[in-house]
PyMOL commands that place a pseudoatom at each C-alpha (Angstrom):
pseudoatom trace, name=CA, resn=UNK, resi=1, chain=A, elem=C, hetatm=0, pos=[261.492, 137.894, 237.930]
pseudoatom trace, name=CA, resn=UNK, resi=2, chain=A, elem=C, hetatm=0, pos=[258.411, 139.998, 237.685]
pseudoatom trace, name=CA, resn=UNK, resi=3, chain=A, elem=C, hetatm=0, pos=[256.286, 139.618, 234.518]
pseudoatom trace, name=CA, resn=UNK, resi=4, chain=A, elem=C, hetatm=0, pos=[254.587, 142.215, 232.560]
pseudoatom trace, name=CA, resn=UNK, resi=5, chain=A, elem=C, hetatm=0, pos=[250.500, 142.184, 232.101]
pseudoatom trace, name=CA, resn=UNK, resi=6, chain=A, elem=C, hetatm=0, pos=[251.247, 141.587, 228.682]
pseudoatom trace, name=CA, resn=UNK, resi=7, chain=A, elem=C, hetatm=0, pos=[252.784, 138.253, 229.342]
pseudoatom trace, name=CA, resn=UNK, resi=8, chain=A, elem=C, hetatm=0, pos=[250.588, 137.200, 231.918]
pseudoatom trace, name=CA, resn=UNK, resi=9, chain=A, elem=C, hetatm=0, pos=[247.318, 138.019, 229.641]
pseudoatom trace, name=CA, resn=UNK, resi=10, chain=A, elem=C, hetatm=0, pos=[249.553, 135.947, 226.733]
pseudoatom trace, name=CA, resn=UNK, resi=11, chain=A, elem=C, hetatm=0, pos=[249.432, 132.820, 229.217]
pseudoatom trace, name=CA, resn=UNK, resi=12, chain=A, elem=C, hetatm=0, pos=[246.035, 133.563, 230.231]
pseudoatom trace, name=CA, resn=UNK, resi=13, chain=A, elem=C, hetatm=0, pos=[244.751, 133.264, 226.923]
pseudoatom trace, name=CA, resn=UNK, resi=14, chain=A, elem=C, hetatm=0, pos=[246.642, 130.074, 226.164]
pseudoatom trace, name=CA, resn=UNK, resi=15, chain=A, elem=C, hetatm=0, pos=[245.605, 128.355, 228.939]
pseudoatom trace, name=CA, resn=UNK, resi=16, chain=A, elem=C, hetatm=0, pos=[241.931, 129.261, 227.999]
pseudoatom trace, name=CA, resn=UNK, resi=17, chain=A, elem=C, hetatm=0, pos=[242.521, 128.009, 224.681]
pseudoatom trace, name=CA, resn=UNK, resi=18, chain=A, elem=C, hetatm=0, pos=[243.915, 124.593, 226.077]
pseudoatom trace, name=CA, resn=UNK, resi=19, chain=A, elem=C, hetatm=0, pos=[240.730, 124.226, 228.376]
pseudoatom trace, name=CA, resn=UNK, resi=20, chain=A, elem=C, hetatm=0, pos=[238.697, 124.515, 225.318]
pseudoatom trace, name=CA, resn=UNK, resi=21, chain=A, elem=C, hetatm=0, pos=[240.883, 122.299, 222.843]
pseudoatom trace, name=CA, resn=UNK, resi=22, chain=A, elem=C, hetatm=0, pos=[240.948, 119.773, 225.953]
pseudoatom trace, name=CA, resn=UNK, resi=23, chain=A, elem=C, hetatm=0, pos=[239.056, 116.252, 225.277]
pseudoatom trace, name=CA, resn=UNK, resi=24, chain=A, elem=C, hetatm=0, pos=[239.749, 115.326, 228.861]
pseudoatom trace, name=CA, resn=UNK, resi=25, chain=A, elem=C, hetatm=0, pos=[237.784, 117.287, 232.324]
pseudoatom trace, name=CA, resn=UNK, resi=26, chain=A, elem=C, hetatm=0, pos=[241.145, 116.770, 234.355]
pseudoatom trace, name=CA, resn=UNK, resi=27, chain=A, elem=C, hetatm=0, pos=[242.936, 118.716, 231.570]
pseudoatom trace, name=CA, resn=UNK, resi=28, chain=A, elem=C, hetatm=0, pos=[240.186, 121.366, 231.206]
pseudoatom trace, name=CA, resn=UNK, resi=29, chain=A, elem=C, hetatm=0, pos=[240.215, 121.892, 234.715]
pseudoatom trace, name=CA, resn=UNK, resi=30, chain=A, elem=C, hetatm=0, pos=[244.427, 122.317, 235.035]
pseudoatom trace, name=CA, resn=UNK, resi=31, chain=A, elem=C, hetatm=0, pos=[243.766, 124.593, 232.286]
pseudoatom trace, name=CA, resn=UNK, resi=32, chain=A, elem=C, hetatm=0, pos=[241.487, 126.903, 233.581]
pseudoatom trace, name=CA, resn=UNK, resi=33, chain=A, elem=C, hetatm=0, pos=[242.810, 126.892, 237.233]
pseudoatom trace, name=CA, resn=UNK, resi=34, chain=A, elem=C, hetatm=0, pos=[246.343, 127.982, 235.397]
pseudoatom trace, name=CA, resn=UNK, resi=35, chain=A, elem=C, hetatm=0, pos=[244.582, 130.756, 233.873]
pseudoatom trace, name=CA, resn=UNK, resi=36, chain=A, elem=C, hetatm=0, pos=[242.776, 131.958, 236.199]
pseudoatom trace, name=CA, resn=UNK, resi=37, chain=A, elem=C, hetatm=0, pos=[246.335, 132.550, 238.176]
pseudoatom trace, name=CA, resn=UNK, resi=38, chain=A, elem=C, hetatm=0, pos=[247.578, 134.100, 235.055]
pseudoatom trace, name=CA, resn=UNK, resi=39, chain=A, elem=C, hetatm=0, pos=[244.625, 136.380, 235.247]
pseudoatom trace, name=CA, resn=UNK, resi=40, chain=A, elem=C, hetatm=0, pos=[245.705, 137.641, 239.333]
pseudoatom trace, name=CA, resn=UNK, resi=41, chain=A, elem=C, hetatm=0, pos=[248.995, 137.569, 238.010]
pseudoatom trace, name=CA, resn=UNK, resi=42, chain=A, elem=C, hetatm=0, pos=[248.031, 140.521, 235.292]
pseudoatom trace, name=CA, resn=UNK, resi=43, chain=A, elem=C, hetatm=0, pos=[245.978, 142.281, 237.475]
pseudoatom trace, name=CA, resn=UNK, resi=44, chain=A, elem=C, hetatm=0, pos=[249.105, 142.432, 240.196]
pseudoatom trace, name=CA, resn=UNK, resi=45, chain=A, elem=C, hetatm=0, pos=[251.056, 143.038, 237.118]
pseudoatom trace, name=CA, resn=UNK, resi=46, chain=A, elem=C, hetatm=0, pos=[248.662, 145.778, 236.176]
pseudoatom trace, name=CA, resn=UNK, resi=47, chain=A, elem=C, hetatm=0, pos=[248.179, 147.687, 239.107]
pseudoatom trace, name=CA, resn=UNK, resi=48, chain=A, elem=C, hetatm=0, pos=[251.797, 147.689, 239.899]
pseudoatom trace, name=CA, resn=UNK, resi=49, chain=A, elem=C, hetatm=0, pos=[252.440, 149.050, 236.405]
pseudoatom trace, name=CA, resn=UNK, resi=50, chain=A, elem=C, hetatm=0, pos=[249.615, 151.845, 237.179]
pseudoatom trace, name=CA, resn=UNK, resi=51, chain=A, elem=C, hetatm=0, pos=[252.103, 152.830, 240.229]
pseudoatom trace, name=CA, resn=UNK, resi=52, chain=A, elem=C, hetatm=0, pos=[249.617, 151.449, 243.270]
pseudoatom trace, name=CA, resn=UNK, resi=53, chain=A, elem=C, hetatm=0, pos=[250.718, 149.389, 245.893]
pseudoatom trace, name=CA, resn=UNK, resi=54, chain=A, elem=C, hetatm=0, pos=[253.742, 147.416, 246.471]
pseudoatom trace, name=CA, resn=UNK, resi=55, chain=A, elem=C, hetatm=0, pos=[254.910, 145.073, 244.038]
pseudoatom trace, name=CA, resn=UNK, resi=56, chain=A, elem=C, hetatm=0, pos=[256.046, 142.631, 246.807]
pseudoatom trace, name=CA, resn=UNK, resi=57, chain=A, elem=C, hetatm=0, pos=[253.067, 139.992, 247.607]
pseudoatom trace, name=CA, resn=UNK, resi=58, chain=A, elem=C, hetatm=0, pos=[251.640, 138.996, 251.141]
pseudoatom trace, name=CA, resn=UNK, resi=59, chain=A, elem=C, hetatm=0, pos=[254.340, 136.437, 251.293]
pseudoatom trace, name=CA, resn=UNK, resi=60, chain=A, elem=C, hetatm=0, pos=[257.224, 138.300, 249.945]
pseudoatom trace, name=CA, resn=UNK, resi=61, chain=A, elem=C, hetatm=0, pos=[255.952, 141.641, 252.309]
pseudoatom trace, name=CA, resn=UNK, resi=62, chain=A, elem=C, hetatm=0, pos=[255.812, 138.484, 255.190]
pseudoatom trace, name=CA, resn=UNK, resi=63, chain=A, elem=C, hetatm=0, pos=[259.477, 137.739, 254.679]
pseudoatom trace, name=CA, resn=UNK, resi=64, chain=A, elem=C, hetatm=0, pos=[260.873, 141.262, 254.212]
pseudoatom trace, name=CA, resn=UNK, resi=65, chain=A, elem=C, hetatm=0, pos=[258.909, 142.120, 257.821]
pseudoatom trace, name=CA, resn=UNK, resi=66, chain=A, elem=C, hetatm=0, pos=[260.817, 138.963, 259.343]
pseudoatom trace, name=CA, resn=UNK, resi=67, chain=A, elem=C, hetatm=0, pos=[264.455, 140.300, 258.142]
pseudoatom trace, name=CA, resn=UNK, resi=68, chain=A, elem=C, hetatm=0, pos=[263.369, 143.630, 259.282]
pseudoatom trace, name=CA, resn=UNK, resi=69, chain=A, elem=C, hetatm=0, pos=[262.320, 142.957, 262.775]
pseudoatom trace, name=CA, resn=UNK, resi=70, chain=A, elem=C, hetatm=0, pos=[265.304, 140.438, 263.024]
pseudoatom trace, name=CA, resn=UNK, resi=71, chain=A, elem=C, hetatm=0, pos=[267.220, 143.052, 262.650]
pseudoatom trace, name=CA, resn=UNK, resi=72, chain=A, elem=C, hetatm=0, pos=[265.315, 145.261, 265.292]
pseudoatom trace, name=CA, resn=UNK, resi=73, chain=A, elem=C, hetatm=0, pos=[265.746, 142.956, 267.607]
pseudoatom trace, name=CA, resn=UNK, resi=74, chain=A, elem=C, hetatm=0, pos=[269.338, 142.580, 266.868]
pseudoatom trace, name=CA, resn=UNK, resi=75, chain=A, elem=C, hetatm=0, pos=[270.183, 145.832, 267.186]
pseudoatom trace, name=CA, resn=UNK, resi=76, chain=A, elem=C, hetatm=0, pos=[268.295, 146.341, 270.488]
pseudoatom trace, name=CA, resn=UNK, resi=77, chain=A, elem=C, hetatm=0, pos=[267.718, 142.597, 271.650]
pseudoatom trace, name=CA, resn=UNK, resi=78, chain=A, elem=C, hetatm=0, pos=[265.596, 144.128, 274.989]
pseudoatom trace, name=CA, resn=UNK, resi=79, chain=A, elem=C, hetatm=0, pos=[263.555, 146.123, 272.701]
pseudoatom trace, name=CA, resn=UNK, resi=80, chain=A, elem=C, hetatm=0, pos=[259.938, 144.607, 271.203]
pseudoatom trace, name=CA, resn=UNK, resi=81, chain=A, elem=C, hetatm=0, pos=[260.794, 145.213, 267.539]
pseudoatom trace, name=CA, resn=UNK, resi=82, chain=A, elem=C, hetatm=0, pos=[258.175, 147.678, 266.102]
pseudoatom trace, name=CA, resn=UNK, resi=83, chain=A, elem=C, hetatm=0, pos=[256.330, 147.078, 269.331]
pseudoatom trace, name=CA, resn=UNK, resi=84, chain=A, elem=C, hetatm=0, pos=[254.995, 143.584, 267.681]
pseudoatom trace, name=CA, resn=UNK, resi=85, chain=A, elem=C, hetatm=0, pos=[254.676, 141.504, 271.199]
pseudoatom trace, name=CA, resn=UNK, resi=86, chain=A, elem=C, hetatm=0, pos=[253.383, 138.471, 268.859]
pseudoatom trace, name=CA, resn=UNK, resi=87, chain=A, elem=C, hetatm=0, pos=[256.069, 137.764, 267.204]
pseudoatom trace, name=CA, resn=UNK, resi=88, chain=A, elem=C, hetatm=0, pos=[258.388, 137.879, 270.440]
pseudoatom trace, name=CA, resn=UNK, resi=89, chain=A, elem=C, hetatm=0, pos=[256.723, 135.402, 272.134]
pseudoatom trace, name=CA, resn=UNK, resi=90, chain=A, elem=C, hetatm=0, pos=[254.741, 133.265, 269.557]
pseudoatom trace, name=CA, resn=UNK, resi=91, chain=A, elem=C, hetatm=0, pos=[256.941, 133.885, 266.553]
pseudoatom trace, name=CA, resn=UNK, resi=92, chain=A, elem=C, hetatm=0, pos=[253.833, 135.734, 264.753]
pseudoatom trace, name=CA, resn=UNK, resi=93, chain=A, elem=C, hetatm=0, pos=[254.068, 137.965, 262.216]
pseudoatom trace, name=CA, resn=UNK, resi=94, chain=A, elem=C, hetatm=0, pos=[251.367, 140.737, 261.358]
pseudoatom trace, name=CA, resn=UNK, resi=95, chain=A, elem=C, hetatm=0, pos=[251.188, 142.052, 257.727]
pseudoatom trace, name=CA, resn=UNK, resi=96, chain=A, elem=C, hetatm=0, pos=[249.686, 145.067, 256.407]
pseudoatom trace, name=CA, resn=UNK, resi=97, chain=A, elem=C, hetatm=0, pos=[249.213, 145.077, 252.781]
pseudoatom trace, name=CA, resn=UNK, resi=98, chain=A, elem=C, hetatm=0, pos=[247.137, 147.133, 250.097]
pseudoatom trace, name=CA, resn=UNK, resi=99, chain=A, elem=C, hetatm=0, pos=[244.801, 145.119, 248.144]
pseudoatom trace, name=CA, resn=UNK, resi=100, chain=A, elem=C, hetatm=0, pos=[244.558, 145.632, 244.337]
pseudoatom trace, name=CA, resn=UNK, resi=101, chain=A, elem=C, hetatm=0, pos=[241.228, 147.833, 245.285]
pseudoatom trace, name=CA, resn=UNK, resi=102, chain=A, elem=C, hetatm=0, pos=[243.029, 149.713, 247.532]
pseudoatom trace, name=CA, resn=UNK, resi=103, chain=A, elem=C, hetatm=0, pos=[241.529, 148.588, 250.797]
pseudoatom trace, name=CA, resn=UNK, resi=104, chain=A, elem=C, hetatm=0, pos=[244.384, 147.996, 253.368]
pseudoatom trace, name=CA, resn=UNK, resi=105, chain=A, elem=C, hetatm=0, pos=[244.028, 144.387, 254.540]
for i in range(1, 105): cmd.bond("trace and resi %d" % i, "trace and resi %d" % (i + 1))
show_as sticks, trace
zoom trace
């Protein structure tokens, strides 16, 4: 399921509001590390809604390139898939993503 900014700004905000209602640190703490995830969450939700990027993340892109060079290599088992000699030998992957700035990584 992929969630809208809205949502993930709602969730934000509530967890924020926990971490201040919160008598306890451990609480406070849970509380603000789940809304600060929220807050990613939106901006992935955000950019993805503003049409830049992928909406798959690093390991959802990680998992697609495994099926795909599975299948490379069984179409053409003597073949290198995509000429990745990592992941041949070592079972490495290499992912290339765009980051939510833009900046391939």
């Amino acid at each position: 399921m992929i969630n809208s900014a809205i949502m993930c700004r709602q969730q934000e905000t509530l967890h924020r509001q926990i971490a201040m209602d919160a008598g306890l640190q451990n609480v406070r703490r849970v509380a603000l590390a789940a809304a600060a995830a929220w807050a990613l969450a939106a901006e992935d939700a955000e950019a993805r809604d503003a049409g830049s990027g992928c909406i798959l993340n690093e390991a959802d892109a990680a998992i697609a390139l495994e099926f795909k060079l599975e299948d490379d290599r069984d179409e053409d088992p003597g073949k290198e898939a995509m000429g990745n000699h990592a992941s041949a030998t070592s079972g490495a992957i290499l992912v290339r993503v765009t980051a939510p700035d833009g900046a391939r990584v």
